[in-house]
Backbone bond lengths (Angstrom), bond angles and torsions (degrees), N, CA, C in turn:
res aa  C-N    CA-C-N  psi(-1)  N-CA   C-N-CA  omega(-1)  CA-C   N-CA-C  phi
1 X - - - 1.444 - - 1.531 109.67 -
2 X 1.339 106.91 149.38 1.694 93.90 -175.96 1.615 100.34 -136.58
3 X 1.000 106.48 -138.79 1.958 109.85 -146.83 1.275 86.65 -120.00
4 X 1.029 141.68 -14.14 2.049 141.98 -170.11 1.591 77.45 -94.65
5 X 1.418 158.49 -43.14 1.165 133.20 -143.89 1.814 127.65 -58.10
6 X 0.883 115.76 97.23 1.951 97.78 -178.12 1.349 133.59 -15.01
7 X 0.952 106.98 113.90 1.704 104.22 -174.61 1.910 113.04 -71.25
8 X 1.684 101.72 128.52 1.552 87.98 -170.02 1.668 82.72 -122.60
9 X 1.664 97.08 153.10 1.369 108.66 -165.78 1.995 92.86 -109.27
10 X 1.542 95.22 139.56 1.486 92.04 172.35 1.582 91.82 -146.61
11 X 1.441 93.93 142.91 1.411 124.71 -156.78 1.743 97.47 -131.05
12 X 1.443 89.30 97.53 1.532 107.56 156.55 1.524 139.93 -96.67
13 X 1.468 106.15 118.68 1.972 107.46 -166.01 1.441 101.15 -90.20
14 X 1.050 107.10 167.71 1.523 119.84 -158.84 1.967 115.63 -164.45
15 X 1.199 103.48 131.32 1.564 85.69 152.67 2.057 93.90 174.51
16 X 1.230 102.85 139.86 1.334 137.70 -177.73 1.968 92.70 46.41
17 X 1.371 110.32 62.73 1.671 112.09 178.30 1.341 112.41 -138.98
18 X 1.536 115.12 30.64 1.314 120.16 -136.65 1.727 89.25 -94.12
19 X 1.247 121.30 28.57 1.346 107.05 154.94 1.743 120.05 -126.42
20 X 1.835 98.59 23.18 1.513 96.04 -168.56 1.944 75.28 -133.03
21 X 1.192 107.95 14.00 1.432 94.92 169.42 1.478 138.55 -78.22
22 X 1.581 92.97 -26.20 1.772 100.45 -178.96 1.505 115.81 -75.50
23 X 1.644 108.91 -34.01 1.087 110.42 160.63 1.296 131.01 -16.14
24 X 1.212 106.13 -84.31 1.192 152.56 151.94 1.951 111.29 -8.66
25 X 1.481 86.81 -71.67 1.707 84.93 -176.79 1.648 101.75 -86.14
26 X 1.300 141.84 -35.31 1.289 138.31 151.82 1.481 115.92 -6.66
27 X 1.606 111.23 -56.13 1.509 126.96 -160.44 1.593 95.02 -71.82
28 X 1.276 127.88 -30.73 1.042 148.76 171.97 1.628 114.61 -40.85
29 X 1.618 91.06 -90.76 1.259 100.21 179.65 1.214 123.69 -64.04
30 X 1.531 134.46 4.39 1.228 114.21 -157.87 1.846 89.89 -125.91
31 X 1.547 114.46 4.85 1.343 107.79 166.03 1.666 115.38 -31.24
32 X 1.640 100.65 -169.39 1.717 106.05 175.22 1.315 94.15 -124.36
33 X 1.505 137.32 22.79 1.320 139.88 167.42 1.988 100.58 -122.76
34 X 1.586 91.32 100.78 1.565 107.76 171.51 1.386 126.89 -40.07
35 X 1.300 106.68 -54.57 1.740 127.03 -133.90 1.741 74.62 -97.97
36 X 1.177 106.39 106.02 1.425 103.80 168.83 2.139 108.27 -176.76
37 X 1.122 93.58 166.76 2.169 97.59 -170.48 1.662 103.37 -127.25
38 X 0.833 112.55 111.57 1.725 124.28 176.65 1.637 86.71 -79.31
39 X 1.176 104.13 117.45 2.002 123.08 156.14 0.966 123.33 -96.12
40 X 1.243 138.65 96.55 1.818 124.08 176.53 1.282 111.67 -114.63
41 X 1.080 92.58 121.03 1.538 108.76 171.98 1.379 118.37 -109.40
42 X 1.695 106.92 131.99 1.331 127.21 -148.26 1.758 94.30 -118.00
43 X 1.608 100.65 112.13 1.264 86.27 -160.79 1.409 104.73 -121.43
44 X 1.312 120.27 84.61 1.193 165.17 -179.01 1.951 106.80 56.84
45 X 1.129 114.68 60.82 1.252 118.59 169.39 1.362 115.33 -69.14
46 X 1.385 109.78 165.42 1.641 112.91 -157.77 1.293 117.08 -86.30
47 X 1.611 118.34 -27.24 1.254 124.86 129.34 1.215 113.82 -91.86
48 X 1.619 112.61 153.10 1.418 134.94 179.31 1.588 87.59 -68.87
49 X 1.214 97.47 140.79 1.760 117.90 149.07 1.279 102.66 -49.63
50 X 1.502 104.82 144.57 1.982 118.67 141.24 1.401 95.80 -143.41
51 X 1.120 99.55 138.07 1.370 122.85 178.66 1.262 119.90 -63.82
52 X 1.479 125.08 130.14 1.341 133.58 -177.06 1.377 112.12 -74.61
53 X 1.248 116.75 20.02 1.488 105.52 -161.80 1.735 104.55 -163.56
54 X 1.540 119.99 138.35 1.337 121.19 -177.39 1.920 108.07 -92.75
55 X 0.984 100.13 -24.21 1.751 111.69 164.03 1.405 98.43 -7.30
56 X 1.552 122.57 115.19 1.646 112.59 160.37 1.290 124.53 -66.57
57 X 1.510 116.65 -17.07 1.560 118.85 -168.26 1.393 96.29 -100.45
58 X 1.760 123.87 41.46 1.100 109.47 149.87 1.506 94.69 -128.21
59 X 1.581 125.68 -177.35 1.088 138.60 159.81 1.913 121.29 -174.11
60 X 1.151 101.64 -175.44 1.427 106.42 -144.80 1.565 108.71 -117.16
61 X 1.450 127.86 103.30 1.599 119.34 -176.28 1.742 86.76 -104.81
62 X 1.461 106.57 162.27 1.601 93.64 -170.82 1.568 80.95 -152.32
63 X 1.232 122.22 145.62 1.560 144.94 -173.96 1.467 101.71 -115.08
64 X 1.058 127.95 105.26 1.653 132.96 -178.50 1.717 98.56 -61.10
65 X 1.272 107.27 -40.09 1.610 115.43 -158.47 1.562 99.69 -124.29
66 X 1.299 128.71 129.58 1.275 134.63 178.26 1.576 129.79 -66.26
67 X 1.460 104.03 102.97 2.153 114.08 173.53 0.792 129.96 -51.99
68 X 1.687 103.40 -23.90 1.790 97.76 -154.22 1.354 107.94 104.65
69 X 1.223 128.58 159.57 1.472 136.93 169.73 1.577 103.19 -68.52
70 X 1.492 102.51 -60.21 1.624 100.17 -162.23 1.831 111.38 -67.15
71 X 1.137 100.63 3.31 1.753 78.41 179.54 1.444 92.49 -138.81
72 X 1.792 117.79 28.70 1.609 137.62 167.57 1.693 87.14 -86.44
73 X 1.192 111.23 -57.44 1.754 125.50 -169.16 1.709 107.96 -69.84
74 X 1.342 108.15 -13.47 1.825 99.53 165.81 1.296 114.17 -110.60
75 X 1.693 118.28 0.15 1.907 109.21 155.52 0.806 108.40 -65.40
76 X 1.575 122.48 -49.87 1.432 110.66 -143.12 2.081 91.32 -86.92
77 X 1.230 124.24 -33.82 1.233 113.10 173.99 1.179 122.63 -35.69
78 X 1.839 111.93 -45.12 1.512 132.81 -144.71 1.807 80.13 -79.25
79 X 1.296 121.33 -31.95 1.436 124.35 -146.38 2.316 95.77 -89.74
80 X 1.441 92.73 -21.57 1.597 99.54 -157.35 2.051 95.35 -69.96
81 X 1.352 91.51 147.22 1.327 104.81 -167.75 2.135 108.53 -113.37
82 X 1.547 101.07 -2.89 1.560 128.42 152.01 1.489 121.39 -38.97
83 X 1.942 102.73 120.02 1.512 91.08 145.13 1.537 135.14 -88.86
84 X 1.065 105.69 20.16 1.397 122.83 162.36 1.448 120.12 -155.69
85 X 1.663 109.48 150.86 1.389 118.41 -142.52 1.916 94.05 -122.95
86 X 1.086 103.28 150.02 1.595 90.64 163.30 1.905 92.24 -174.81
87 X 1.250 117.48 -177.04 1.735 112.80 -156.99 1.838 95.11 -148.20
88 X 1.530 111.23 165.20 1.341 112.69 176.27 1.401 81.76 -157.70
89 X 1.783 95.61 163.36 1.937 104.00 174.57 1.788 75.95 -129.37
90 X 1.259 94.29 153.54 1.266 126.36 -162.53 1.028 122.17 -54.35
91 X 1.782 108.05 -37.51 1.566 106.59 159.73 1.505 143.17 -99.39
92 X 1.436 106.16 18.59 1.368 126.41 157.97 1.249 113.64 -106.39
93 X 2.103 113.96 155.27 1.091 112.67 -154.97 1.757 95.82 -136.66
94 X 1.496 108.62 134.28 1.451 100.41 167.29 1.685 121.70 -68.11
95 X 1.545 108.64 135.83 1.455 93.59 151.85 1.461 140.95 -80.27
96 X 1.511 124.99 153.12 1.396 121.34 -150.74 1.643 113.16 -38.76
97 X 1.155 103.65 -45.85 1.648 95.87 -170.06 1.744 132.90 -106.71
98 X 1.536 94.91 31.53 1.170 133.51 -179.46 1.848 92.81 -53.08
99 X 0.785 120.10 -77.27 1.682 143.18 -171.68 1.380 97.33 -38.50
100 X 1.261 124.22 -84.20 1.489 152.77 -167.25 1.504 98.29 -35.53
101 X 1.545 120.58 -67.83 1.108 127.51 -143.58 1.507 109.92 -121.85
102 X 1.183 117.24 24.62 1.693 140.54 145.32 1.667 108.58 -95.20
103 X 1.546 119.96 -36.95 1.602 134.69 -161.90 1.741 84.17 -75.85
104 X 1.336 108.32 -40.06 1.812 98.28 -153.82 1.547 87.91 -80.92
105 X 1.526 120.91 -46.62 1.345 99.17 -178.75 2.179 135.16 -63.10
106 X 1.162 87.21 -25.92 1.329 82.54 150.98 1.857 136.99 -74.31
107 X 1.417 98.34 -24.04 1.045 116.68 168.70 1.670 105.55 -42.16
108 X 1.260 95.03 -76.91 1.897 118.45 -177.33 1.409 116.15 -58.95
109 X 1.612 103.29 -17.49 1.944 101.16 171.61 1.395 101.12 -120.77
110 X 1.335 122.33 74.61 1.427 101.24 153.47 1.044 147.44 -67.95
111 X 1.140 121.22 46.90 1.462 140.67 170.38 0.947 121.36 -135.71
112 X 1.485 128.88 15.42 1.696 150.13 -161.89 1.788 92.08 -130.23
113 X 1.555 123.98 103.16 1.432 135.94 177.51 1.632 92.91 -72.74
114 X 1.286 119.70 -51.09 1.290 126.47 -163.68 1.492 135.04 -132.37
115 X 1.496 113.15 106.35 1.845 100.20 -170.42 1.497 94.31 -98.56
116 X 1.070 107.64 176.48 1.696 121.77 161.30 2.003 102.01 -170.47
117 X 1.496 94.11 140.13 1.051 103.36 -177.67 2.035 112.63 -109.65
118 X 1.741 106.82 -139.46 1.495 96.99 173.05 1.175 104.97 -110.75
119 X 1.800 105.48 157.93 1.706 107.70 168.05 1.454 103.19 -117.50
120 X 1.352 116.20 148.28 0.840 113.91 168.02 1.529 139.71 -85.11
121 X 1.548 133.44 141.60 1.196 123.69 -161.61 1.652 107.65 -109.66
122 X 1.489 110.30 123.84 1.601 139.73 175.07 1.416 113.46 -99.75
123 X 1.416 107.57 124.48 1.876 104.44 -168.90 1.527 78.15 -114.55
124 X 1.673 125.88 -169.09 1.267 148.64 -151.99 1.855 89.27 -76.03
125 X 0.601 97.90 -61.02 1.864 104.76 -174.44 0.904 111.78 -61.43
126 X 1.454 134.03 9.80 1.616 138.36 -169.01 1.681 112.45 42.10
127 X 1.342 119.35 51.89 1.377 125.05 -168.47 1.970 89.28 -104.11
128 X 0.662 120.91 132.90 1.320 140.15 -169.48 1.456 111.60 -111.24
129 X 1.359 102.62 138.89 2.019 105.64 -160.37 1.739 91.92 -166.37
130 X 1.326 110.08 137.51 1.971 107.25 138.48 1.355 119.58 -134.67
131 X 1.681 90.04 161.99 1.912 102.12 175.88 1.202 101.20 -98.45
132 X 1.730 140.52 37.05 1.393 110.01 143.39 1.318 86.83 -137.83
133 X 1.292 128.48 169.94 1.746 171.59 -140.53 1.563 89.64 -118.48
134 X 0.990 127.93 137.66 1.231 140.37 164.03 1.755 118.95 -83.62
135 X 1.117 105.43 1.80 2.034 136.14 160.35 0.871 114.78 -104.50
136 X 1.644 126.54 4.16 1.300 141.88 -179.69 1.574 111.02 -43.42
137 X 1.627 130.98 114.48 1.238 117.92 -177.60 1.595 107.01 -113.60
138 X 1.908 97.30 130.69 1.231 103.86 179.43 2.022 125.56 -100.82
139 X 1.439 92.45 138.27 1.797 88.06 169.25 1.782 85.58 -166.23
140 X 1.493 69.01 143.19 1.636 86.18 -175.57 1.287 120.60 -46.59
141 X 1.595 126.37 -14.63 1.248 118.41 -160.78 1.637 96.73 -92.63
142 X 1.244 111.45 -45.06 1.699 124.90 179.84 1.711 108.45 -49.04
143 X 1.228 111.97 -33.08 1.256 134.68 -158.95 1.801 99.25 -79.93
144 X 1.432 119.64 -48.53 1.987 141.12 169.96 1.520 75.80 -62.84
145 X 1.520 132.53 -77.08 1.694 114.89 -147.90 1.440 106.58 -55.89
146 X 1.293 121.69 -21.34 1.825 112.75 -158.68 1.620 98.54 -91.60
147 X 1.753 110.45 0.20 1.764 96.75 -168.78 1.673 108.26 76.47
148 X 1.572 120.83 7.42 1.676 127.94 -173.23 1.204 110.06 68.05
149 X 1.411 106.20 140.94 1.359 101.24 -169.04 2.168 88.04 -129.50
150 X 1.084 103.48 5.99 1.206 103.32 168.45 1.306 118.83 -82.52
151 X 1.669 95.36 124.33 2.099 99.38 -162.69 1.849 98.44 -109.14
152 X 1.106 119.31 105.15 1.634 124.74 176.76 1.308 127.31 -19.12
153 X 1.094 112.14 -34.16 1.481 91.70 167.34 1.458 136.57 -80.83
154 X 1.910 106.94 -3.99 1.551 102.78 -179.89 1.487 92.78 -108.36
155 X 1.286 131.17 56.04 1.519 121.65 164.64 1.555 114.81 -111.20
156 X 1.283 139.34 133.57 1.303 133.25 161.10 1.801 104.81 -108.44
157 X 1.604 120.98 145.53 1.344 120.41 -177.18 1.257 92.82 -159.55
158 X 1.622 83.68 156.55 1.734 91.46 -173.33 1.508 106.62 -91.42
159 X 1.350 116.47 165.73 1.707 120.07 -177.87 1.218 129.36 -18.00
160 X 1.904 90.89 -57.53 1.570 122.16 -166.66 1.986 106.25 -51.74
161 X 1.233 101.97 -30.09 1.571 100.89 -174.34 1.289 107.93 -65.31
162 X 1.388 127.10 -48.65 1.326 126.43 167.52 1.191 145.61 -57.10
163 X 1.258 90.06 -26.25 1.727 119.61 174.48 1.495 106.79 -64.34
164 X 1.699 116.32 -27.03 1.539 119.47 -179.68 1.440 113.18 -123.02
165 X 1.095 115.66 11.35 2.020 114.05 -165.69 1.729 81.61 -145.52
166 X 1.150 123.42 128.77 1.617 115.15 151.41 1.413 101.50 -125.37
167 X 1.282 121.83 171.19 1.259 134.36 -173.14 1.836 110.64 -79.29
168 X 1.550 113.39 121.58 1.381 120.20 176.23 1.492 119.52 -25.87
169 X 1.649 139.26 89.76 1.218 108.16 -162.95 1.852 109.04 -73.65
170 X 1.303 117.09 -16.71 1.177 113.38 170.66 1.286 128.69 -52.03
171 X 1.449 116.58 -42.59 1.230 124.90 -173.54 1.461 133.46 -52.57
172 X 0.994 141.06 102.23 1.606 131.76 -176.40 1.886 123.60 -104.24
173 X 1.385 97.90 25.04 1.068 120.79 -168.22 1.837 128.23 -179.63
174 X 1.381 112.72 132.13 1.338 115.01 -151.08 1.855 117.09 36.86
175 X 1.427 100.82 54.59 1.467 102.88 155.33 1.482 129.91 -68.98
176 X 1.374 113.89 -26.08 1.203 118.95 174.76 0.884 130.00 -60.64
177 X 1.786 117.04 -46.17 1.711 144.88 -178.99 2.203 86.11 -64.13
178 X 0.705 104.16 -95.10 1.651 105.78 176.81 1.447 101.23 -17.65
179 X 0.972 105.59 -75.13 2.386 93.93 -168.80 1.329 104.07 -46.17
180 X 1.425 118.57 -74.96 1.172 117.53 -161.57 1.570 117.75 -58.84
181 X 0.943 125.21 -45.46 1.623 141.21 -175.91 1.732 82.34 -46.71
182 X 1.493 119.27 -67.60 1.546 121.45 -175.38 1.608 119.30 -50.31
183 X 1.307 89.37 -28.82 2.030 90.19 173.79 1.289 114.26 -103.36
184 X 1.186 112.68 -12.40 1.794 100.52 162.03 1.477 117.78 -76.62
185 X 1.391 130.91 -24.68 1.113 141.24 158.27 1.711 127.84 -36.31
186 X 1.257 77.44 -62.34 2.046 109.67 -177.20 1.413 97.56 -79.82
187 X 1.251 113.20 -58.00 1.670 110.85 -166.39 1.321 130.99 -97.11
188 X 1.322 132.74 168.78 1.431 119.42 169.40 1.248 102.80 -101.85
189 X 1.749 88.75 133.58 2.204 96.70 -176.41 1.546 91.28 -128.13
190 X 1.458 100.24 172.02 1.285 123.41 -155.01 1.468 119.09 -148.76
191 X 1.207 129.70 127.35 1.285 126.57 -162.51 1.850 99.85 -105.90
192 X 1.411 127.29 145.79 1.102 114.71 -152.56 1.542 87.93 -162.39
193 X 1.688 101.76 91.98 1.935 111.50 -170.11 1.493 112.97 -54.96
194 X 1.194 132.29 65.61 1.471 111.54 168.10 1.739 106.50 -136.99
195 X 1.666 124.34 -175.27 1.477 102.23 176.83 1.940 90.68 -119.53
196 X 1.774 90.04 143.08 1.253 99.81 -159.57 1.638 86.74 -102.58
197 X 0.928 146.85 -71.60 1.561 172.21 -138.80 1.649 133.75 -128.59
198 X 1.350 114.30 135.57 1.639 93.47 176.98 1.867 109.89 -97.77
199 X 1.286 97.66 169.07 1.489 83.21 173.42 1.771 95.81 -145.13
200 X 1.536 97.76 144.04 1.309 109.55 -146.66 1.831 104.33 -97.17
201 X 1.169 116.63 113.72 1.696 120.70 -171.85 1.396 122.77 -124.54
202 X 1.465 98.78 49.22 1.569 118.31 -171.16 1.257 106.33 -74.64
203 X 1.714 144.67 -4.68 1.089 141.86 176.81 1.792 113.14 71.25
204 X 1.838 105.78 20.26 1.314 92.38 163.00 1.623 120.58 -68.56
205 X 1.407 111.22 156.15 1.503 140.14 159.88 1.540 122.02 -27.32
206 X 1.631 105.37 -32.05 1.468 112.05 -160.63 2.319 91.69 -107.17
207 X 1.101 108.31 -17.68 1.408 100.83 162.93 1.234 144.60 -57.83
208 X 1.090 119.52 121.39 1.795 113.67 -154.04 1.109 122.58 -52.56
209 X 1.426 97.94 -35.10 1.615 117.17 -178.93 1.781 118.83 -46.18
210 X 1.628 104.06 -28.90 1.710 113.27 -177.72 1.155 121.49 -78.72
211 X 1.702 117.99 -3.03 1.915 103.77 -167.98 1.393 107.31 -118.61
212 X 1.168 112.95 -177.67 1.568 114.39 -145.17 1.480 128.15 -69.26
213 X 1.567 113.80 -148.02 1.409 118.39 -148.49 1.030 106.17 -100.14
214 X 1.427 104.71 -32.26 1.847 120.62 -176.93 1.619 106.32 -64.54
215 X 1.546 113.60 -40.71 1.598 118.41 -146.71 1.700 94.45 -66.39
216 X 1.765 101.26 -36.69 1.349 125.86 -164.79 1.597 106.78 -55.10
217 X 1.411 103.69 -88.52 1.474 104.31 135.18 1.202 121.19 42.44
218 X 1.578 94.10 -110.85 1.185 114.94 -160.10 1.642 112.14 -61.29
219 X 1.095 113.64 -33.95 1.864 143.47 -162.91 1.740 96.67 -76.93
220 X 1.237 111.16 -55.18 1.403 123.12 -163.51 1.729 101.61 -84.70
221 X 1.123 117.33 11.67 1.711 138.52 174.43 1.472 92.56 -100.27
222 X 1.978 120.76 -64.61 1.364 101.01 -163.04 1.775 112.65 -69.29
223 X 1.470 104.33 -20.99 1.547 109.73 -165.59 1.865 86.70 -67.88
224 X 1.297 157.48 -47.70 1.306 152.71 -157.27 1.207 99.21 -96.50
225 X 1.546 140.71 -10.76 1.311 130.85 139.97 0.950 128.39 -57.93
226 X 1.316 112.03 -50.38 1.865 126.70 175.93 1.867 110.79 -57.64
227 X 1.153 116.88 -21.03 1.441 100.62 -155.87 1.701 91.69 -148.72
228 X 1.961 106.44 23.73 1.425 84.97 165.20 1.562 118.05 -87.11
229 X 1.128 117.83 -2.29 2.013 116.92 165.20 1.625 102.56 -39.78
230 X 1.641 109.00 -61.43 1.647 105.46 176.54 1.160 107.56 -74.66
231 X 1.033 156.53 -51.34 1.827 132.59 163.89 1.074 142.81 -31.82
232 X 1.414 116.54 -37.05 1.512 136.58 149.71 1.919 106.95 -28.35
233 X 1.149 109.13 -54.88 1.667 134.26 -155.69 1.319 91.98 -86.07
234 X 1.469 154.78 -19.38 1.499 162.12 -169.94 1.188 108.82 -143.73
235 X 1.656 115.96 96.39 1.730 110.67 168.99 1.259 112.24 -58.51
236 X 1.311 131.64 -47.62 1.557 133.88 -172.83 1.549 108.00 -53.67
237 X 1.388 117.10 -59.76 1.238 116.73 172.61 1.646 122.61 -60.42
238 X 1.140 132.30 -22.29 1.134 155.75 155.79 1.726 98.18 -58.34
239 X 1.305 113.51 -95.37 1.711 113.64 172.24 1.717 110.93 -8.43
240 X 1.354 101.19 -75.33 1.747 126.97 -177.50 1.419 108.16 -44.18
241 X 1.369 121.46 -42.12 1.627 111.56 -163.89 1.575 102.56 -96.35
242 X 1.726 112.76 -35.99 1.584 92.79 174.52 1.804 113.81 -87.12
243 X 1.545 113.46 -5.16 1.796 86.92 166.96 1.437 99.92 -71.78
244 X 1.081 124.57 -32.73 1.846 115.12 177.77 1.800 112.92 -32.19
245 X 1.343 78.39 -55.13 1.922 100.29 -173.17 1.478 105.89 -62.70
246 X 0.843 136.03 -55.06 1.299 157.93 -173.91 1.623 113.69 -54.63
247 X 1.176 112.93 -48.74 1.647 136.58 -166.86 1.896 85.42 -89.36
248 X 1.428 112.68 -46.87 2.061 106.13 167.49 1.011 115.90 -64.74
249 X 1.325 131.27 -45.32 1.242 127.36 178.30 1.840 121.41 -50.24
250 X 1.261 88.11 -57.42 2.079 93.27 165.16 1.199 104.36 -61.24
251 X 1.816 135.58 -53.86 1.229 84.92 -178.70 1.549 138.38 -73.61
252 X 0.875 121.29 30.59 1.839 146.99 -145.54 1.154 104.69 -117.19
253 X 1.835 112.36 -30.72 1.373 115.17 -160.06 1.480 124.84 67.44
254 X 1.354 100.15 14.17 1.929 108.79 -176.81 1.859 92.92 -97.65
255 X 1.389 102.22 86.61 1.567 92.20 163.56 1.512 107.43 -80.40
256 X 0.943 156.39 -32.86 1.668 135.82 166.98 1.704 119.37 -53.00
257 X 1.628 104.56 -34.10 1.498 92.93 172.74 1.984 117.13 -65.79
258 X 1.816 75.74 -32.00 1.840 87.02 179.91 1.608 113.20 -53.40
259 X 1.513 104.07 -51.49 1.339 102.49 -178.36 1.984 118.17 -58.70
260 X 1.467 105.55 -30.32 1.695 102.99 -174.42 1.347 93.96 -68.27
261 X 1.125 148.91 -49.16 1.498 155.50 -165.22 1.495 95.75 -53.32
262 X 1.493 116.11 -73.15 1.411 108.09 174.93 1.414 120.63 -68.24
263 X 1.077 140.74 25.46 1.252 142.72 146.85 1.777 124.50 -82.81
264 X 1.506 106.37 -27.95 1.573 143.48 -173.15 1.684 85.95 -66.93
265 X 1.627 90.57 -54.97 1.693 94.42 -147.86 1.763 101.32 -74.51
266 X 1.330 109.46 -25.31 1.631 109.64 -165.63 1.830 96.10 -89.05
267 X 1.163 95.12 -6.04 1.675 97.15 174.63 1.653 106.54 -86.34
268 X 1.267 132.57 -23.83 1.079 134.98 -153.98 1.779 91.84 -103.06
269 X 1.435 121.69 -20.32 1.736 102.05 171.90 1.254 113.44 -102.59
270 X 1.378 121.92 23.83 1.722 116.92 165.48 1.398 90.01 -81.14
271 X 1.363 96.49 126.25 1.642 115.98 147.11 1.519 110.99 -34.05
């Protein structure tokens, strides 16, 4: 590796996981692409982070009071000094050549803002599974019907994406579906068959994925606010995202939100 290599910034969120963290930044540092800055952002855990590691190309942003993930993942961006950007949550881990060989393919497409490839999925038993095909075909529109199937830790992007898309700081739920859905739009992305990362689906308590109906709700309201300009443009996808809304809202007991949803949706089959 040498000293011309692009520096890519990866920005790891964090908070009260401080024993699935080294992991984590380990997977990091020990890629086969050097030139790179471990960010962790500590987003207000109950103990402060300290870093497992004397590595200079890592360092430490720390949130006294808790953001949220999605606007944990635009300090440490705002903070990254990278021409290329890419993210990890604390308890998933890249594999070694995750870095290297996403960097070269952008390298070779300059006209590709954004690749992402597959991660692989680990439940409690270390039983190993994925939800995409390695023939996996990408276009942004397929990408709005699936709810995104782009999972954060196998994405690499160059600056410029950030520089125009930042992460919802409101959002505390389906942040991902919202970013990406917004940068496949704006940007050119790229699907790139290999497995970059694992992602960890042990069914702990503290995973976002486990809490309730309301949080959902409420979140999956701003994501169909945020991105009804592109819904407007796709009845199906339009149809698809407010019966989602619609079917939360009842269970919510919000029959008026229920009813705007089905208004969305009966708007979306006029010819």
């Amino acid at each position: 590796m040498t000293s011309t290599q692009a520096m890519i910034s990866v920005v790891i969120t964090t908070k009260n996981r401080i024993t699935l963290l080294p992991r984590a930044i380990n997977s990091v540092l020990e890629q086969t692409w050097s030139s790179l800055e471990v960010i962790v952002v500590d987003d207000g855990s109950d103990v402060p982070v300290e870093l497992p590691t004397s590595d200079p190309r890592v360092r430490l942003i720390r949130n006294d009071e808790s953001v949220g993930l999605a606007e944990a993942r635009n300090i440490g961006f705002r903070a990254a000094i990278g021409e290329f950007f890419c993210m990890l949550d604390d308890d998933d881990w890249y594999l070694p050549e995750k870095l290297e060989r996403q960097q070269d393919y952008l390298q070779r497409h300059p006209d590709i803002d954004l690749v992402f490839s597959r991660v692989v999925m680990r439940d409690a038993e270390g039983v190993e599974s994925y939800y995409l095909p390695l023939e996996h075909v990408h276009t942004p529109e397929l990408n709005l019907m699936a709810f995104n199937v782009i999972h954060p830790a196998s994405v690499l992007f160059r600056r410029q994406v950030f520089e125009k898309i930042t992460f919802e700081p409101s959002i505390r739920k389906y942040e991902d579906t919202l970013f990406f859905n917004l940068v496949c739009f704006e940007f050119q992305t790229a699907y790139f068959p290999m497995d970059v990362a694992v992602w960890m689906q042990d069914g702990r308590p503290d995973q976002l994925t486990k809490r309730f109906f309301d949080r959902n709700y409420k979140n999956f309201g701003i994501v169909c606010e945020n991105i009804h300009y592109i819904l407007q443009r796709y009845p199906a996808a339009r149809r698809l995202y407010y019966s989602r809304l619609g079917w939360q809202a009842l269970r919510c007991h919000d029959v008026i939100g229920a009813f705007k949803a089905a208004v969305q949706v009966f708007i979306s089959l006029i010819p």
